[in-house]
C-alpha positions as CSV (number, residue, x, y, z in Angstrom):
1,X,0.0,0.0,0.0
2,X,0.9,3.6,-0.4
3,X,-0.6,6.5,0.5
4,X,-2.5,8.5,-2.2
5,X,-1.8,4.7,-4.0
6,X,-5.9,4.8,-5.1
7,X,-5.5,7.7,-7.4
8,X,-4.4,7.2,-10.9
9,X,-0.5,7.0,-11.4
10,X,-0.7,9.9,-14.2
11,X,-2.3,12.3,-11.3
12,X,0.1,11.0,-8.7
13,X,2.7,11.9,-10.9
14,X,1.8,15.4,-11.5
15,X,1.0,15.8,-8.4
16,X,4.3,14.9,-6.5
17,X,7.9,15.8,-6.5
18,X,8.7,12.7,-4.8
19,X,6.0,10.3,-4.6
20,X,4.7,8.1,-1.5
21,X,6.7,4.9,-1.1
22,X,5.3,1.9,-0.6
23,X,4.9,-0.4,2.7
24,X,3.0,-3.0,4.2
25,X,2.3,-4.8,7.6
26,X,6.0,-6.3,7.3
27,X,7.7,-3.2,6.8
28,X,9.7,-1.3,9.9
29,X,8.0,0.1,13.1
30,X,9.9,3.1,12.5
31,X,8.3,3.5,8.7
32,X,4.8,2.1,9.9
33,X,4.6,4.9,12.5
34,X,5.1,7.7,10.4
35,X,2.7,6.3,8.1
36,X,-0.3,5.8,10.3
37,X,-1.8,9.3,8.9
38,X,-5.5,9.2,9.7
39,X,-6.6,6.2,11.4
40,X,-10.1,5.5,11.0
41,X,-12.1,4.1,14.2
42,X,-15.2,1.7,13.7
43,X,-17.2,-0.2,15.8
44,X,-16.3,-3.9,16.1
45,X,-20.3,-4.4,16.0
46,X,-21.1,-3.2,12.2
47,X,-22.4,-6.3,10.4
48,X,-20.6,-5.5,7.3
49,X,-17.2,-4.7,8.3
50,X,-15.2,-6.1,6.6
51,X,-16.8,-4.8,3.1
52,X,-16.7,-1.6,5.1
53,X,-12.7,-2.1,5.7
54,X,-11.9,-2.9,1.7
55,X,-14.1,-0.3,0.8
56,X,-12.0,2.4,3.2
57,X,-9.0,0.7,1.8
58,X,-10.1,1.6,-1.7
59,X,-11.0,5.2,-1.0
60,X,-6.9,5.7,0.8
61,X,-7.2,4.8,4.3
62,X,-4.1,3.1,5.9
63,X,-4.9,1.9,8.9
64,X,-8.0,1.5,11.0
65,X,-9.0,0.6,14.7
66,X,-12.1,-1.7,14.9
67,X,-13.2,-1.0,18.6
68,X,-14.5,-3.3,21.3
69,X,-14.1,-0.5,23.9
70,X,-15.7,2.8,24.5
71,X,-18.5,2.9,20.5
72,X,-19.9,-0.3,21.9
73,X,-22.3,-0.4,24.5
74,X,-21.1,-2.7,27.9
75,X,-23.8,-5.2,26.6
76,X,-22.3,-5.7,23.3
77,X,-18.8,-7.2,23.4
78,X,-19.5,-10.4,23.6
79,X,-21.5,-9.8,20.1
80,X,-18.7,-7.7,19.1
81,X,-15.8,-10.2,19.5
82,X,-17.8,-12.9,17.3
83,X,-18.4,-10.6,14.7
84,X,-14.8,-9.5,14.7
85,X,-13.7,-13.2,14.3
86,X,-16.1,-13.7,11.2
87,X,-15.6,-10.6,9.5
88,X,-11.8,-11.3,9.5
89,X,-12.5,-14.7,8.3
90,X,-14.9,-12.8,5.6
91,X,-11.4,-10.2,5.1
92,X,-9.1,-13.8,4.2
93,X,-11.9,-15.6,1.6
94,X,-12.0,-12.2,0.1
95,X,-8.1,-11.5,-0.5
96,X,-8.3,-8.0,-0.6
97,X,-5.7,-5.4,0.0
98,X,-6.8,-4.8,3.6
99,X,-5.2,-1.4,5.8
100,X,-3.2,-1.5,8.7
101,X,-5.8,-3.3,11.4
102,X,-5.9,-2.8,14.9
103,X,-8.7,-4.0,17.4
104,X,-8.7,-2.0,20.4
105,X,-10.0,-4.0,23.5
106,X,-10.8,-3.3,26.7
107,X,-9.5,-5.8,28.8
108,X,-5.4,-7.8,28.9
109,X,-7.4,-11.1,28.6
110,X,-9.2,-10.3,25.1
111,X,-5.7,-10.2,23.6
112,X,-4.9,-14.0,23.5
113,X,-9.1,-14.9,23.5
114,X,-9.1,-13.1,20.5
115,X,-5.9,-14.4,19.0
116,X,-6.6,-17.8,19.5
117,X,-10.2,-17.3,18.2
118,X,-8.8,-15.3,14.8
119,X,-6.6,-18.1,14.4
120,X,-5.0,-18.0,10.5
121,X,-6.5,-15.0,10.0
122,X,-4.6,-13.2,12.4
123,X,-1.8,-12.8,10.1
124,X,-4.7,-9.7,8.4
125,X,-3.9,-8.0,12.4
126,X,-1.4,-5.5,13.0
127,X,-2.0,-5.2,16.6
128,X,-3.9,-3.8,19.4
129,X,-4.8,-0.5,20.5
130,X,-4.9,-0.5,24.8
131,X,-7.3,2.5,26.4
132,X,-6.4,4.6,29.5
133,X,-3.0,3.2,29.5
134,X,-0.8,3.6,32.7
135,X,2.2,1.7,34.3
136,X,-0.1,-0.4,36.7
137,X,-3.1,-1.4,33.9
138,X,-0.2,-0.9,31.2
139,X,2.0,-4.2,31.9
140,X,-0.7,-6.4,32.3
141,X,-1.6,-5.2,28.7
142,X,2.0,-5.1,27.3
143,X,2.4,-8.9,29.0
144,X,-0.4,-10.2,27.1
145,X,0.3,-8.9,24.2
146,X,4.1,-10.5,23.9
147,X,2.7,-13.4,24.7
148,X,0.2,-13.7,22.2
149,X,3.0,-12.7,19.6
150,X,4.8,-16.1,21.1
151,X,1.3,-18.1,20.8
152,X,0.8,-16.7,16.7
153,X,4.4,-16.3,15.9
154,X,3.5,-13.5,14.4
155,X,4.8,-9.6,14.9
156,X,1.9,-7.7,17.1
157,X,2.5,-3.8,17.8
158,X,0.7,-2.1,20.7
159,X,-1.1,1.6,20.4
160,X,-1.5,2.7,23.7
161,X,-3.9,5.2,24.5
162,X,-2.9,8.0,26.7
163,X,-6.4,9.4,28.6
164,X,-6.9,8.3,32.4
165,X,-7.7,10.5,35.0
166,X,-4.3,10.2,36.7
167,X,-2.3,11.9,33.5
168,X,-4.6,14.9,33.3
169,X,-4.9,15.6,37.1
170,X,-2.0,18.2,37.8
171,X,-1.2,16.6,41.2
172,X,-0.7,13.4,39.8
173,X,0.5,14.1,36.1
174,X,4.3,13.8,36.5
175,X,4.4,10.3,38.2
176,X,1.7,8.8,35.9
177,X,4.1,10.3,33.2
178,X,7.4,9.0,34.7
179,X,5.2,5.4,35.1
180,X,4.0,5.3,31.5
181,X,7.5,6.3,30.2
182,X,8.8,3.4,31.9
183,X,6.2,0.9,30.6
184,X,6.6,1.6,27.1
185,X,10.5,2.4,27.3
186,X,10.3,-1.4,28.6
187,X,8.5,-2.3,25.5
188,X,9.7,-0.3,23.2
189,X,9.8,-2.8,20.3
190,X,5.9,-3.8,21.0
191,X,4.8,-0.1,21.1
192,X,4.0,1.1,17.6
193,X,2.8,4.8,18.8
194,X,1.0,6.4,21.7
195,X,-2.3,8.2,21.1
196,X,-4.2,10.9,22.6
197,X,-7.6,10.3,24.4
198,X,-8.6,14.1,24.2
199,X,-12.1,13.0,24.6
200,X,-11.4,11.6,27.8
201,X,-9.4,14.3,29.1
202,X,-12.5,16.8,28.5
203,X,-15.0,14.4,29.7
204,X,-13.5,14.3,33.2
205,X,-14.2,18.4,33.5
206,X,-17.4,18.2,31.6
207,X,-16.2,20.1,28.4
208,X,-16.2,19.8,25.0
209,X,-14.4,21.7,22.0
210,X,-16.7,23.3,19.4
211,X,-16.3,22.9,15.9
212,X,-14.2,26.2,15.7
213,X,-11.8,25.2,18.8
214,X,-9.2,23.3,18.5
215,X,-7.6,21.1,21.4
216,X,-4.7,23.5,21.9
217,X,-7.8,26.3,22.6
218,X,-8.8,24.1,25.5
219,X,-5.8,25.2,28.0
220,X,-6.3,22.4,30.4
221,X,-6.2,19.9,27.4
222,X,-3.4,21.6,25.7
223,X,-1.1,21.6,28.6
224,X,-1.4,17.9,28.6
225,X,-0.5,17.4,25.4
226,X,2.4,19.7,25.7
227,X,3.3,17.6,29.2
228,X,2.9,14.4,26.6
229,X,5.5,15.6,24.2
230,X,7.7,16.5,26.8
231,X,8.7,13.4,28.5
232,X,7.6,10.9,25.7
233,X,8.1,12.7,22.4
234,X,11.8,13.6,22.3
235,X,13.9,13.5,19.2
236,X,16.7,12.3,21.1
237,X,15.9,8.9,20.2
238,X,14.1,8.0,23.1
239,X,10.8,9.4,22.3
240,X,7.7,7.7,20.5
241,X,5.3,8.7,17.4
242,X,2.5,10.6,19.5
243,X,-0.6,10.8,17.5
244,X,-3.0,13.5,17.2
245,X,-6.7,13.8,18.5
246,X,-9.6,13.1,17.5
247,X,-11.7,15.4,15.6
248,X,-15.5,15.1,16.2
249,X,-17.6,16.5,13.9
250,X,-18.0,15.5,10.3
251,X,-21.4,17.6,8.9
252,X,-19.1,17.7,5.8
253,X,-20.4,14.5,3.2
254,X,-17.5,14.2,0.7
255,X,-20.1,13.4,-2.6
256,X,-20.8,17.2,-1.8
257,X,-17.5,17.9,-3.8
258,X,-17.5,15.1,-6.5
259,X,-19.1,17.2,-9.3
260,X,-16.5,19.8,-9.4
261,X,-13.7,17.2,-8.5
262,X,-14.2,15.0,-11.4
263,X,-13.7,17.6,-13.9
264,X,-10.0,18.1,-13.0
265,X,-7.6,17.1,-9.9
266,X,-6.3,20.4,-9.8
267,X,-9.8,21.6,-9.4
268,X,-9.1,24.2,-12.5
269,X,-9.6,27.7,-10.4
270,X,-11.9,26.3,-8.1
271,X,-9.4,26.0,-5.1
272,X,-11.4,29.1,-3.2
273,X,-14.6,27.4,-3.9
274,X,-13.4,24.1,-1.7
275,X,-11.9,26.2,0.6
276,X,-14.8,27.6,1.6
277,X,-17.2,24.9,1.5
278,X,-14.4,23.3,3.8
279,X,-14.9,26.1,6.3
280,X,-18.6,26.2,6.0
281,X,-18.8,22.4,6.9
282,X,-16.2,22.6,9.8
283,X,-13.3,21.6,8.7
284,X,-11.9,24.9,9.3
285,X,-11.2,23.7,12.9
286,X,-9.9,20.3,12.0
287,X,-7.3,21.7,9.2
288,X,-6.2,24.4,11.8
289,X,-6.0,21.5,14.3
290,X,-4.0,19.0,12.0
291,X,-1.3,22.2,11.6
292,X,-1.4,22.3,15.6
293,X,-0.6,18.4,15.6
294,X,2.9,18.8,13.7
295,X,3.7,22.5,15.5
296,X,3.5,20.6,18.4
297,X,5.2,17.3,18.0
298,X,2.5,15.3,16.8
299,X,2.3,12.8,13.9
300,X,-1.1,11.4,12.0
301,X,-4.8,11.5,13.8
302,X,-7.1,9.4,15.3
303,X,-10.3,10.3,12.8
304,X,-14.0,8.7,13.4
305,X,-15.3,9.6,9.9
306,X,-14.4,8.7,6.3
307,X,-14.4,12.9,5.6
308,X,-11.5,13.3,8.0
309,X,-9.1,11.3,5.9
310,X,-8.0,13.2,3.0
311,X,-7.9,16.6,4.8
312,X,-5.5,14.6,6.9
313,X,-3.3,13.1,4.6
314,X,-3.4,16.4,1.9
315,X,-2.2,18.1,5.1
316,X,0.8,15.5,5.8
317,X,2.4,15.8,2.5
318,X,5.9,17.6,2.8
319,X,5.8,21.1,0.6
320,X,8.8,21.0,-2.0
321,X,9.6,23.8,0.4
322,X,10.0,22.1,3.2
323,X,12.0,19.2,1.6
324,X,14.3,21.2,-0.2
325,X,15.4,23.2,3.4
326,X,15.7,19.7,5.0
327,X,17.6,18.2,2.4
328,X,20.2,21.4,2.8
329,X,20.4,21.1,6.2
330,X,21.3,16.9,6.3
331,X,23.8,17.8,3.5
332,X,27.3,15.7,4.2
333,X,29.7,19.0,4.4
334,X,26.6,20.6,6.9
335,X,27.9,18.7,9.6
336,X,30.6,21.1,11.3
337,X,27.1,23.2,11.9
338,X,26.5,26.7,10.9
339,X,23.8,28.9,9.6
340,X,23.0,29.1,5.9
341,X,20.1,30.7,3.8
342,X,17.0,28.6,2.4
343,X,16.6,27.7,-0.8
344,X,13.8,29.5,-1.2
345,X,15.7,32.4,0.3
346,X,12.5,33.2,2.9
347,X,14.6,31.7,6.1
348,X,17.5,30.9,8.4
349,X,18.5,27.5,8.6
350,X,20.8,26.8,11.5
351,X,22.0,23.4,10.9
352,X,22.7,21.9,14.5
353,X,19.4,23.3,15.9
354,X,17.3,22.3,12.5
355,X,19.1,19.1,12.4
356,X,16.2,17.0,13.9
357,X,13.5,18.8,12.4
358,X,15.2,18.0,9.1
359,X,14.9,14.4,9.9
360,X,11.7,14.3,10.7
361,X,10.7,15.9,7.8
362,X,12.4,13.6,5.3
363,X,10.8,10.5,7.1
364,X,7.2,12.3,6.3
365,X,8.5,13.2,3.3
366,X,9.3,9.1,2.5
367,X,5.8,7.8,3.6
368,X,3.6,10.9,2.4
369,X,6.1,12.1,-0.4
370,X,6.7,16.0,-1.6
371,X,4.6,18.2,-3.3
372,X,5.6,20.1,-6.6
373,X,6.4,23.0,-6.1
374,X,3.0,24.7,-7.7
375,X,0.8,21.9,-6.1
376,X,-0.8,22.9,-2.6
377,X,-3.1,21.5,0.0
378,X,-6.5,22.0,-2.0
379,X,-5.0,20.5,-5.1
380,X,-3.4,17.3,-2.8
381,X,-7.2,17.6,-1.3
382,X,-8.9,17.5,-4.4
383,X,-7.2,14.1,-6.1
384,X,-7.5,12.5,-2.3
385,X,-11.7,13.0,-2.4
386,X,-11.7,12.6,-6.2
387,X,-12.8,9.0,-7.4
């Protein structure tokens, strides 16, 4: 698979300076983190799932949770987990190209129940995602999980999810922290990335973001995050692909846009028109939100509708901009240091400061690829939505 891999190779081409590489469930953790991009949540109880998943596939989704947790209701696991083990079986028989999959449980014990019940076709699993993650209900988690990698003999990642009480009270935030950092330092070649239960953070002060707010607008949330990035999200080498959170609205219904998008990928002098039917059906928020995710440290989304997808991944692309001033700064003969002017002559690049930035930005740049230099956002936006 490849991101932007289900538009046709001639508009790919135009599109991109450097195209998307491919990768797949057997490439490395370090490439399948950066290439989560928006990860698309559905409930483990939908009776046609697994069309659902191949369908989501088809339209450039990467990688998807199917949740047994918090979508369900408490009286519908049990329904859940069965249908989970058919519509995997349903996934195999079919042989389709299938995203990145995740289940996301609720409970250490439905790892290896679940493994053992997928059986063959749990080589179509990437792993599991583990909610309100801390050292003490952490390890139990972590434990299970290389266990059932023993049982299956096959490579399972782990996507902890960062949301208990205990990280966003202030009194107790730095030891939860400390605890967590441990846990996943200790299973460091298990844990895939860490994501952000934003939801749960404003649930336990009874707020909730509206469509024009972003999380870094909700101070109490936005300190967390910031707390997040600082002990877990270093570029030091020690620090983990933290994903951003989730977005909730989604008025927006992409067929709104197919019309106009057919006619051309590069939307042919329409580019104001999408950009404001973007803003009049609240993505306004979730673009300025995305650009707050990568400000602050963040890599890829947690998305609970189709519409999020593209803006996400149109928004992950690295501009030729960008690539060219990362590409100077990681030149051989750069490495004494020093400051030098960019490329585009606009900026200072200071080459020991800039160093892991540039880094960074060259791994997106691999997994998402580089614009041309006259292709923006919109244009990225309007081949990800066209069919």
């Amino acid at each position: 698979m490849r991101h932007f891999g289900h538009i046709a190779p001639a508009v790919r081409k135009g599109l991109f300076f450097q195209e998307p590489c491919e990768f797949g469930a057997g490439s490395s953790a370090r490439m399948l983190s950066a290439a989560l991009g928006a990860t698309l949540y559905s409930p483990a109880t939908r009776p046609r799932l697994a069309e659902d998943v191949i369908k989501q596939a088809g339209r450039g989704v990467v990688s998807m949770v199917l949740c047994l947790e918090d979508s369900i209701d408490d009286s519908e696991v049990v329904a859940a987990e069965e249908n989970l083990v058919r519509q995997f079986a349903d996934l195999a028989a079919r042989g389709a190209e299938v995203p990145l999959l995740f289940i996301r449980v609720r409970e250490p014990g439905q790892i290896a129940d679940l493994v053992q019940r997928l059986g063959s076709t749990v080589r179509l699993l990437s792993g599991f995602v583990l909610p309100k993650f801390t050292e003490e209900r952490g390890v139990p988690f972590m434990e299970a999980l290389v266990k059932a990698e023993k049982v299956c003999g096959q490579r399972l990642f782990a996507m902890p999810v960062l949301e208990s009480p205990e990280l966003l009270h202030l009194e107790t935030r730095a030891e939860t922290l400390q605890g967590i950092a441990r846990t996943v330092d200790k299973y460091r070649e298990q844990v895939l990335a860490l994501r952000l239960g934003v939801t749960d953070f404003c649930s336990a002060y009874g707020l909730r973001r509206a469509p024009d707010m972003t999380a870094y607008d909700v101070q109490i949330v936005g300190a967390v995050i910031a707390d997040v990035v600082n002990v877990l999200g270093r570029a030091d080498g020690t620090g983990f692909t933290i994903t951003g959170p989730v977005w909730e609205y989604f008025r927006l219904q992409e067929r709104m846009f197919k019309p106009q998008l057919r006619r051309s990928p590069f939307l042919e002098g329409r580019a104001e028109e999408l950009r404001t039917a973007l803003i009049e059906h609240d993505l306004d928020g979730l673009l300025r939100e995305i650009e707050l995710d990568r400000a602050n440290g963040l890599l890829g989304k947690t998305c609970i509708h189709p519409s999020h997808v593209a803006p996400v991944h149109a928004l992950s692309v690295v501009s030729h901009e960008e690539f060219s001033d990362a590409q100077d700064i990681l030149r051989p003969e750069r490495g004494g240091g020093g400051v030098l002017r960019s490329v585009y002559t606009n900026k200072m690049n200071e080459v020991k400061p800039h160093r892991a930035w540039a880094e960074r930005t060259l791994q997106r740049a691999e997994v998402f690829g580089v614009a041309r230099e006259d292709v923006g956002f919109v244009d990225l936006l309007a081949a990800g939505l066209a069919e």
